[in-house]
C-alpha positions in Angstrom: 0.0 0.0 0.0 1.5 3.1 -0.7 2.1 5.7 1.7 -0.5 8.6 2.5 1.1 12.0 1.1 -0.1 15.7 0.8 1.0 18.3 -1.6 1.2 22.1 -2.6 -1.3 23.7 -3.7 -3.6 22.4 -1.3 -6.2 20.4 -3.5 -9.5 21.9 -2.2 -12.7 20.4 -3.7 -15.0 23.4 -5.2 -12.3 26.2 -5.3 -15.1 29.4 -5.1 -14.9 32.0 -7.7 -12.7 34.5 -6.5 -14.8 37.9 -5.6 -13.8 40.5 -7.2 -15.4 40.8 -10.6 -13.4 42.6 -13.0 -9.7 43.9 -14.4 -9.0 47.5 -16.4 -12.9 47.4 -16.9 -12.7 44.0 -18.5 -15.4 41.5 -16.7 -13.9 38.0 -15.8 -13.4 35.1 -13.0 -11.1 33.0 -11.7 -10.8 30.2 -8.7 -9.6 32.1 -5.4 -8.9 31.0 -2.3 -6.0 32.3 0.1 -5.5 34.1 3.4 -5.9 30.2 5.8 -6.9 30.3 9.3 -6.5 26.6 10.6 -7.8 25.6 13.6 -6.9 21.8 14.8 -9.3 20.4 17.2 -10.1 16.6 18.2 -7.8 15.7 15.9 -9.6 17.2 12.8 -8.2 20.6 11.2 -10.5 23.2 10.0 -9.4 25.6 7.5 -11.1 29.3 6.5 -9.8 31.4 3.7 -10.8 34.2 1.4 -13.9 33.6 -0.6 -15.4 30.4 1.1 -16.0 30.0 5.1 -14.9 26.0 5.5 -13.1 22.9 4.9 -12.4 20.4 7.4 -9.8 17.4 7.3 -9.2 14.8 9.6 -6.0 12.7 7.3 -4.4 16.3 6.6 -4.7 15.2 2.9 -8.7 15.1 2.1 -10.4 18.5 2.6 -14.5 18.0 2.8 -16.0 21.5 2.1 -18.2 22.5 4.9 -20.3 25.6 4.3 -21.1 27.7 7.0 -23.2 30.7 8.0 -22.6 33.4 6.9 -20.6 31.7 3.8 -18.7 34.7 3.2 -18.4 37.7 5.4 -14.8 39.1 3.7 -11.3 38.6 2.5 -9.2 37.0 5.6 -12.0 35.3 7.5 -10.1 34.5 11.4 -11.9 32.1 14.0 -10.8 31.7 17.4 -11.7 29.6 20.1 -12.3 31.3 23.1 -14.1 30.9 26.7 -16.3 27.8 25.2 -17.2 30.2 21.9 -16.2 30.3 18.3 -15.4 34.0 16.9 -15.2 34.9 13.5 -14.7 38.0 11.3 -12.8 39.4 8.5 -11.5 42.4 6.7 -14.3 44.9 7.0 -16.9 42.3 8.2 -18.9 42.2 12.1 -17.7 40.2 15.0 -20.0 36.8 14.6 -20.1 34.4 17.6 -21.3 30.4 17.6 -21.2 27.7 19.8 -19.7 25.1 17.4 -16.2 25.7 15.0 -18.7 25.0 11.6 -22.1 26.0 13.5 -24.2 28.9 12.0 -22.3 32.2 13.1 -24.6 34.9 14.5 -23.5 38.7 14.3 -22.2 41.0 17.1 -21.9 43.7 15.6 -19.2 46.1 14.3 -16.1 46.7 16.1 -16.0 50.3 18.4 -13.2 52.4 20.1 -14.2 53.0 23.5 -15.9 56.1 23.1 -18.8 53.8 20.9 -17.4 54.9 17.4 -16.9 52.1 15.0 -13.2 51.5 14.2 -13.4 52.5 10.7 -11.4 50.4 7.8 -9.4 47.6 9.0 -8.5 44.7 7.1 -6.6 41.1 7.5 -8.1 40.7 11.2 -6.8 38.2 13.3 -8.8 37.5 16.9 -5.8 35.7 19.5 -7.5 34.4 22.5 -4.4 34.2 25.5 -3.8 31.4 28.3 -4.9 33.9 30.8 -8.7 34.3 29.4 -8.0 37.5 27.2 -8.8 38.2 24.1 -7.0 40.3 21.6 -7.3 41.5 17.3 -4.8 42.2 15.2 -5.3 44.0 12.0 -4.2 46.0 9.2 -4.9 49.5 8.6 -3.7 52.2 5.9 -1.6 55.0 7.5 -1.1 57.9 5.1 1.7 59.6 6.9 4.2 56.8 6.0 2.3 56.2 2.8 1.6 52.2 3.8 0.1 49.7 5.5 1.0 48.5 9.0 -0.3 46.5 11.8 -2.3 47.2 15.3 -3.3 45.6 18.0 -5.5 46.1 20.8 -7.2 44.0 23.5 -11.1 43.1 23.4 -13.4 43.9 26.2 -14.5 40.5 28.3 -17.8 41.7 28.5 -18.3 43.0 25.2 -15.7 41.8 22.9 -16.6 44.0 19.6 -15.4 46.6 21.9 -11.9 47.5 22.4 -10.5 47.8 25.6 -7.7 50.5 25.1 -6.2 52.7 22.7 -5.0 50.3 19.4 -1.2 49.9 19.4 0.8 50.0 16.3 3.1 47.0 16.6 4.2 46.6 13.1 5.3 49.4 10.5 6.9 48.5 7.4 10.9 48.2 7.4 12.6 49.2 3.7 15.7 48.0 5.2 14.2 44.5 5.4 15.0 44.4 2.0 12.1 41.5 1.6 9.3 43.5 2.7 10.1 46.1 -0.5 7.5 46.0 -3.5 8.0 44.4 -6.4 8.9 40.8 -8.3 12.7 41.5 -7.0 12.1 43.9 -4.2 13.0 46.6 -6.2 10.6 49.2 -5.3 11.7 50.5 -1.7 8.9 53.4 -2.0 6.3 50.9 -0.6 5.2 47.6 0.9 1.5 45.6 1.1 2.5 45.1 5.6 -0.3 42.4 6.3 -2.1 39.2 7.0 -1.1 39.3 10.4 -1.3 36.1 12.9 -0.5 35.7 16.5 0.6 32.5 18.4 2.2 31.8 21.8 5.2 29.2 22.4 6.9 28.9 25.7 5.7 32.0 27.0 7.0 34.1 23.6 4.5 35.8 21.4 5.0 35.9 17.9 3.4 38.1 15.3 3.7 36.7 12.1 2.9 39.2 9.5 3.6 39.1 5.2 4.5 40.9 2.3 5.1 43.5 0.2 2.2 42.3 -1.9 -0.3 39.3 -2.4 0.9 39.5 -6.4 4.2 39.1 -6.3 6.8 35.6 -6.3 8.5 37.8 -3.6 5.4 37.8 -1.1 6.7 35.7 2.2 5.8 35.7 5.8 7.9 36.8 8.4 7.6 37.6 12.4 8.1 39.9 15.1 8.5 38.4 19.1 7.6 39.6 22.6 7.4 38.5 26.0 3.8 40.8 25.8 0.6 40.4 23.5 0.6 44.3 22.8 4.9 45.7 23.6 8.1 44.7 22.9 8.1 43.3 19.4 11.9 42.3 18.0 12.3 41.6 14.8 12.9 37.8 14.2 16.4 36.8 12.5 15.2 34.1 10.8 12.1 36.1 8.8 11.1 35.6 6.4 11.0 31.7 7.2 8.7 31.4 4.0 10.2 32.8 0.7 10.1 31.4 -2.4 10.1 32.9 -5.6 10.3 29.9 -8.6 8.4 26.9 -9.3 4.8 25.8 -9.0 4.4 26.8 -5.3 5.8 30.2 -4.8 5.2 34.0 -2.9 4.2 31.8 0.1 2.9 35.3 2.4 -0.3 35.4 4.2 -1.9 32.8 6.6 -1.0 30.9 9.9 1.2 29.2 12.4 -0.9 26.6 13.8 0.0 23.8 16.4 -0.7 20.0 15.5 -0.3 16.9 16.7 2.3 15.9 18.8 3.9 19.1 19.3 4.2 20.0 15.3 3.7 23.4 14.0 2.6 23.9 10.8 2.8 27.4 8.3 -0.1 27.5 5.9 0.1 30.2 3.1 -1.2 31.9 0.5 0.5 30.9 -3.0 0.7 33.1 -5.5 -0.9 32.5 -9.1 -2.1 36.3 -9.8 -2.9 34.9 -13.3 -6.1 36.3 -14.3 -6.0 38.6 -11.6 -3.5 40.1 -9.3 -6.4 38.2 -6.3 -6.0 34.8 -8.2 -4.4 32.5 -5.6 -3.9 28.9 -3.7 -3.3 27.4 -0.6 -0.3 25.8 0.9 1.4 24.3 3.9 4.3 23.0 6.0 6.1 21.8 8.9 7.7 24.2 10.7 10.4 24.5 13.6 12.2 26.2 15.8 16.1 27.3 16.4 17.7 26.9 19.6 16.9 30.6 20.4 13.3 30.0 20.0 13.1 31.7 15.9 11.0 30.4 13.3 12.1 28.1 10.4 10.6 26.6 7.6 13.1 23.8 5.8 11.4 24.1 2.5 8.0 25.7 0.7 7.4 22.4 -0.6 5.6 21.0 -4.1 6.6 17.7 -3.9 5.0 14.8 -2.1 5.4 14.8 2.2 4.3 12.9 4.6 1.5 13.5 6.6 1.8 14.0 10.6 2.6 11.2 12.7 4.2 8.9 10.2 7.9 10.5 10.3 10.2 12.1 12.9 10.3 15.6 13.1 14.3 15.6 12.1 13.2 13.9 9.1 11.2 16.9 7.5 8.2 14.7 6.1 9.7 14.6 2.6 8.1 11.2 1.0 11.4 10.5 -1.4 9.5 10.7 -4.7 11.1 12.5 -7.8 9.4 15.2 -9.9 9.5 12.6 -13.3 8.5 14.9 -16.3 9.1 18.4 -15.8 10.1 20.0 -19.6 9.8 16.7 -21.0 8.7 16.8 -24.5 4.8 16.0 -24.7 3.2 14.9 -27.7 -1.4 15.8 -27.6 -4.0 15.3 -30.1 -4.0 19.4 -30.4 -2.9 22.6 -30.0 -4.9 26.1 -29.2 -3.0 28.9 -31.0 -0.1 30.1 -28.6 -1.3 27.6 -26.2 2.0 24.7 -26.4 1.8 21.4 -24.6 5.2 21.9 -23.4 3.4 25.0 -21.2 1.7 21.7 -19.2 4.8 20.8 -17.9 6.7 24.1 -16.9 6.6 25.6 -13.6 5.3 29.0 -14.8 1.4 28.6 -14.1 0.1 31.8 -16.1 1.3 29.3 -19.2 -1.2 26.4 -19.7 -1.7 23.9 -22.4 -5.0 24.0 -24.3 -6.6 21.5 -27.0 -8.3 23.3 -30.0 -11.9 24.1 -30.0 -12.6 21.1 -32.0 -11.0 18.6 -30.2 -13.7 16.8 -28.1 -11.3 14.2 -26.5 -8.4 16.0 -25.8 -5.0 13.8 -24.4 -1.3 14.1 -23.8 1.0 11.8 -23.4 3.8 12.3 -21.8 7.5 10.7 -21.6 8.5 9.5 -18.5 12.3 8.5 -17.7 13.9 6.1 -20.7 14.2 3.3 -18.0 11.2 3.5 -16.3 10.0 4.6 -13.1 7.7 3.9 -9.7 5.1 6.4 -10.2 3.2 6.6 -7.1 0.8 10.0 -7.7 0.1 12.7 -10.1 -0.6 16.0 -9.6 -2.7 18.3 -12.4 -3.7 21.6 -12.0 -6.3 22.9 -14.5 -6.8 26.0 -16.5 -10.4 27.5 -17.4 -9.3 30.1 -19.5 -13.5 31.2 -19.8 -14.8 31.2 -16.8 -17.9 33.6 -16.4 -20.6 33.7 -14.1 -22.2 36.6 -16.1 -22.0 34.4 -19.6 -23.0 31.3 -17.6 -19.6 29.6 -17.5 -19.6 28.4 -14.4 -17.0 25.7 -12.5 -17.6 22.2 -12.8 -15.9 18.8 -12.6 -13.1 17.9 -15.4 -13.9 14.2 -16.4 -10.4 12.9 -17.4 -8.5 9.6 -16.6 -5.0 9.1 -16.6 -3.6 5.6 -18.1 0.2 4.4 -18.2 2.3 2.4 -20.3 3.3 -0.6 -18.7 6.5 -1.0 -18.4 6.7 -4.8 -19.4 3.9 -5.2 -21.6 4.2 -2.2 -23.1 0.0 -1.4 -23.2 -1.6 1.5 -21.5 -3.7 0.6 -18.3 -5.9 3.0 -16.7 -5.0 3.9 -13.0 -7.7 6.8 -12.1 -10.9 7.9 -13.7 -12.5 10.8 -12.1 -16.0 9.8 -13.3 -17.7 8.3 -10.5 -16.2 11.7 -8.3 -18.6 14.9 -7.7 -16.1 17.3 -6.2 -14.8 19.8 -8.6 -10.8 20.3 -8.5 -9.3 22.8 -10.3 -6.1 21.3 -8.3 -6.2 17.8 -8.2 -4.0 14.9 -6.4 -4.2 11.3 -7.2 -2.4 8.8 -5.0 -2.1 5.9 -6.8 -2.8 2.3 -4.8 0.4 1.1 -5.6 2.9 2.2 -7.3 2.8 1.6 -11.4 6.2 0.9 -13.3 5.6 2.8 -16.0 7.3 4.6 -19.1 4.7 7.1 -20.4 1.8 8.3 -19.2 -1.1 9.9 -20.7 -3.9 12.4 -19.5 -7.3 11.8 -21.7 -10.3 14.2 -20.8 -13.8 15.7 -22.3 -14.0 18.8 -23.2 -17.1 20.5 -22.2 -19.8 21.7 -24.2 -20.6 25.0 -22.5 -17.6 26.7 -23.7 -15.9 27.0 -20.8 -12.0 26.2 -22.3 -10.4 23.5 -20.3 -6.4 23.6 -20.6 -3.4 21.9 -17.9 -1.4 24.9 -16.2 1.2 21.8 -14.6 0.8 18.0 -14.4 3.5 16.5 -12.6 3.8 12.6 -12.2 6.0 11.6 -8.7 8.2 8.5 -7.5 11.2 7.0 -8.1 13.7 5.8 -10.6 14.8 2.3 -11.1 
């Protein structure tokens, strides 16, 4: 049996349209989700992000969608478990209160300054409930004296907690001399920087504020973190930040999200990825182990897009990384067609703004591709799909790609068929097969239906993992 694995991007079932509607006045859609919260509870970890309330996951591989109410209350939904209650808001949104992590969520209200007045914009909240019973937010707010965004923080009332308790106190400001934090594809821009998505944890009695940037768009967007012996004074900067950066490949600007704790003492980083396609809001999920330095810092071995391990079935020191190979990347595919400008070998690159797409006519589009001369173990594919027409106002909406995948035997020589997504209702824009056993296999081949509708289905990346003999 072969082992249980997760990748990057997280495969989500039904990734939601992303919310904002259109692009240098040009109407359009696209799959969003981004900006995780991950709560992990009972041995079962529930995930919010941008766009859609809830998934929940008890194998840390399979993610059941689990819509809540209210489904969407704003970009950078945060949910906190505090004093027997679930909290929830999000960038502009009310405070909303349940009794149960994925119950119906009831409003509170908006959140006030002491003197009654609402707080005004905020954005990228984060709600931290403390060992000792309080409750704090975090969030991002514009300041136009140093022309950018930075990060506050106040503590909540205990018997009102849409009301804050103090004056706000500006804990993060953004740094040019962190040369990271600077705008731009290469950080080349030191005028400005996107300082958000913050997220606050507690470890031995040290407070960390993670935070990200300089912007959701760009390969360079990474998290970093400040630490304190106080929720609210004495933030240092933390040497090892950022401890997620990565600007190539499938997986990369790994910024906004969370530091959560798992089982058996694991922490994990889950991230936004940056696709920033279709839109500069167009973006994925990710995650990782994380650890920590002698001296108590953050670090993140690798932003990974190969198979790992899930928790519990390696040793911390081993990092979770499952031993398979990436088998085709750039290797020459051969399809039944071509969409002008749209090349196969696009399927197989790690840029995903390129994607392969059949031609209009084609109605049972495949490519085959070579895997190493010798043969290999494949144990699980990976294929992330491209809907270059998606629009709700046209009636192009998301659905479920049919497709199978079918290798060449590497004895006989004939092409056997190891997953067929029919029988499956979920839709995956990012899909992960897992293979029962591993296949020795030469060449494999991705056959699918095009749909009727005329939304254009394409690849953006199929990888195929495992080993070489």
């Amino acid at each position: 049996m072969i082992r249980k694995t997760y990748i990057n991007p997280t495969p989500l079932p039904d990734y939601p349209i992303g919310r904002e509607g259109s692009l240098n006045g040009n109407t359009m859609n696209w799959r969003e989700t981004a900006d995780p919260t991950v709560l992990y509870e009972d041995g079962k970890w529930y995930l919010f992000s941008s766009c859609r309330s809830g998934y929940v996951s008890e194998d840390f591989v399979t993610w059941k969608r689990c819509d809540i109410e209210p489904a969407d209350c704003g970009y950078a939904p945060t949910v906190v478990n505090h004093s027997g209650k679930y909290y929830l808001c999000a960038s502009l949104s009310d405070l909303y209160v349940s009794d149960s992590v994925m119950g119906k969520y009831r409003p509170l209200g908006k959140f006030r300054f002491q003197n009654g007045e609402e707080i005004g914009n905020y954005y990228d909240p984060m709600l931290f409930s403390d060992d000792d019973g309080r409750l704090y937010i975090y969030y991002v707010v514009y300041d136009p004296v140093i022309g950018s965004t930075a990060i506050n923080g106040c503590e909540l009332s205990p018997n009102d907690p849409t009301m804050f308790k103090g004056e706000p106190v500006r804990l993060i400001n953004y740094d040019p001399s962190h040369v990271w934090e600077r705008t731009g594809e290469h950080n080349e821009d030191p005028s400005y920087s996107a300082i958000e998505g913050p997220w606050m944890f507690k470890r031995n009695g040290t407070y960390y504020l993670i935070y990200s940037g300089p912007a959701t768009e760009f390969s360079t967007y990474a998290n970093g973190a400040y630490r304190s012996k106080s929720p609210l004074s004495g933030f240092e900067y933390m040497k090892t930040s950022p401890f997620t950066k990565k600007t190539s490949g499938v997986v990369r600007g790994p910024g906004h999200g969370c530091v959560t704790e798992g089982p058996n003492g694991t922490y994990w980083v889950f991230y936004t990825c940056a696709l920033c396609h279709r839109h500069p809001m167009e973006r994925m999920i990710g995650y990782d182990l994380v650890e920590f330095t002698e001296d108590g810092d953050i670090v993140c071995r690798e932003v990974s897009e190969t198979p790992r391990l899930v928790p519990g079935t390696y040793t911390t020191s081993s990092g979770g990384d499952a031993g398979y190979l990436s088998l085709c990347e750039r290797r020459r595919p051969s399809t039944t067609s071509e969409a002008p400008g749209r090349d196969a070998l696009y399927a197989l690159t790690e840029d995903l703004t390129s994607f392969w797409q059949p031609s209009d006519g084609d109605a049972e589009p495949s490519i085959t591709i070579p895997l190493p001369p010798h043969g290999a173990s494949v144990a699980s594919a990976r294929v992330i799909w491209s809907e270059s027409t998606l629009s709700v106002a046209n009636g192009l909406l998301p659905a479920p790609v049919s497709y199978k995948i079918l290798m060449k035997d590497i004895s006989s020589g004939e092409y056997i068929t190891v997953f067929d997504s029919e029988k499956r209702r979920e839709d995956y824009i990012v899909d992960y097969v897992e293979f029962d056993s591993p296949v020795e296999a030469s060449e494999a081949k991705i056959v699918f239906v095009q749909r009727t509708d005329g939304v254009k289905i394409g690849i953006r990346n199929v990888s195929f993992f495992g080993t070489v003999h």
